[in-house]
FINUKOL-810798 format. One record per residue: x, y, z of N, C-alpha, C in turn. Coordinates in steps of 0.1 Angstrom, whole numbers, plus 5000, padded with zeros to 4 digits. Layout:
XYZXYZXYZ/...
***
This chain:
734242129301735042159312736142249308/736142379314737042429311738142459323/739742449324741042469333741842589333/741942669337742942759338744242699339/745042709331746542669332747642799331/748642809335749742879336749842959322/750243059320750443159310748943159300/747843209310746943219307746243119296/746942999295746342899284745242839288/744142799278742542779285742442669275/742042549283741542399278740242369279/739542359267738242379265738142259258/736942129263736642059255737941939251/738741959243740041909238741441949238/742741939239743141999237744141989222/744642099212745042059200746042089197/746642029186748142139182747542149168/748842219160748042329151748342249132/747842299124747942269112749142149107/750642209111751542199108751942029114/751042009122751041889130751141759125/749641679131748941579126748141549120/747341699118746541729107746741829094/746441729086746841839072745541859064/745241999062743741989055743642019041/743441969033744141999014743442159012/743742169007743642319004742342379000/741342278991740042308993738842259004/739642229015738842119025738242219031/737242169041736742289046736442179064/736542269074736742189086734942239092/734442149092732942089101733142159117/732642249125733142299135731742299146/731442249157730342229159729842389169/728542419172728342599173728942599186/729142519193729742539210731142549204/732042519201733242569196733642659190/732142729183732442859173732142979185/731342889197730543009209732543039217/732842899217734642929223735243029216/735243009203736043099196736243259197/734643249199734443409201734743449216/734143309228734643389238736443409239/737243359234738643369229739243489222/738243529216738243679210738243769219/737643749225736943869239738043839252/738843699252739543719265740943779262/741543769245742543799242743044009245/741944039242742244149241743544239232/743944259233745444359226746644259224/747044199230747444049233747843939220/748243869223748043749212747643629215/747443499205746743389203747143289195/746343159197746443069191744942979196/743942969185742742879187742642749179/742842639184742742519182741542439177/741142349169740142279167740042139165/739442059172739841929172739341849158/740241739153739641669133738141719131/737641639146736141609144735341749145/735641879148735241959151734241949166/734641919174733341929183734241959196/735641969195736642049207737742119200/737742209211738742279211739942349218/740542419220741642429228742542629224/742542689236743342779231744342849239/744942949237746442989246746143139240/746443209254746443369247746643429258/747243539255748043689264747743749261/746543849275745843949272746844139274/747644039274749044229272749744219258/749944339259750644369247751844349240/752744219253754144219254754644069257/753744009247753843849248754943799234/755043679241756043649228755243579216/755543639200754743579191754243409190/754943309190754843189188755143099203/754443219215754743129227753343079231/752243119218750943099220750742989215/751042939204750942809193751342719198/752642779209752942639213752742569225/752342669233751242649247749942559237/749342579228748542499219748942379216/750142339212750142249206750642159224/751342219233751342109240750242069245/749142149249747542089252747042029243/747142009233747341919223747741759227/748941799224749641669224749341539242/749341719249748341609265747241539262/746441549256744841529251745141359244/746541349234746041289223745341309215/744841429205743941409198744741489188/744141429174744041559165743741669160/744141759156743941899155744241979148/743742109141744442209134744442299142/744842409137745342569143743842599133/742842699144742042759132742242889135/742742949142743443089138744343139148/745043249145746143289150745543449153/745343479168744843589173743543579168/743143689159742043699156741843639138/742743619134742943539117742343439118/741343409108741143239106741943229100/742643089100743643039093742942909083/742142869082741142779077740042779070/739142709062737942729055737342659064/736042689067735142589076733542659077/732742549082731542529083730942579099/730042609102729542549117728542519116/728242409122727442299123726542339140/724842239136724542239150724742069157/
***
């Protein structure tokens, strides 16, 4: 199910907040991401455009959640945090798996 919400933020599957949160991943960990969430990611790529981002991934990998402004004249960390409150609506845990177009994370995808 995906929702259009206000300042173009898109709730797909779960919604997450980011690394800094409720999840902490050790540093050689690597996050399990299931391919419908990796198919979100990319379409997140494609809706961001010039813009900026924040893409979300739920512990278990199998939801996700993202926030993004496709102009050029958005504010830097008003994306993360549109993330982390779809997040925090959800209940669930989450990391940040990248910022615009950056993975921020090691990970797998899984079918």
């Amino acid at each position: 199910m995906r929702v259009l919400v206000p300042a173009f933020a898109v709730l797909a599957l779960a919604a997450c907040q980011p690394q800094h949160g409720r999840v902490h991943l050790a540093e050689d960990e690597k996050i399990q991401i299931a391919k419908g969430v990796w198919d979100s990611f990319e379409e997140y790529k494609r809706l961001m455009g010039r813009g900026g981002g924040a893409f979300a991934v739920t512990e278990d990998g199998l939801g996700s959640a993202y926030s993004y402004c496709p102009a050029d004249r958005c504010l830097p960390g008003s994306m993360t945090q549109s993330a982390i409150e779809l997040c925090e609506g959800a209940g669930v845990k989450c990391v940040i798996f990248a910022q615009g177009t950056s993975i921020k994370v090691d990970y797998d995808v899984i079918d």
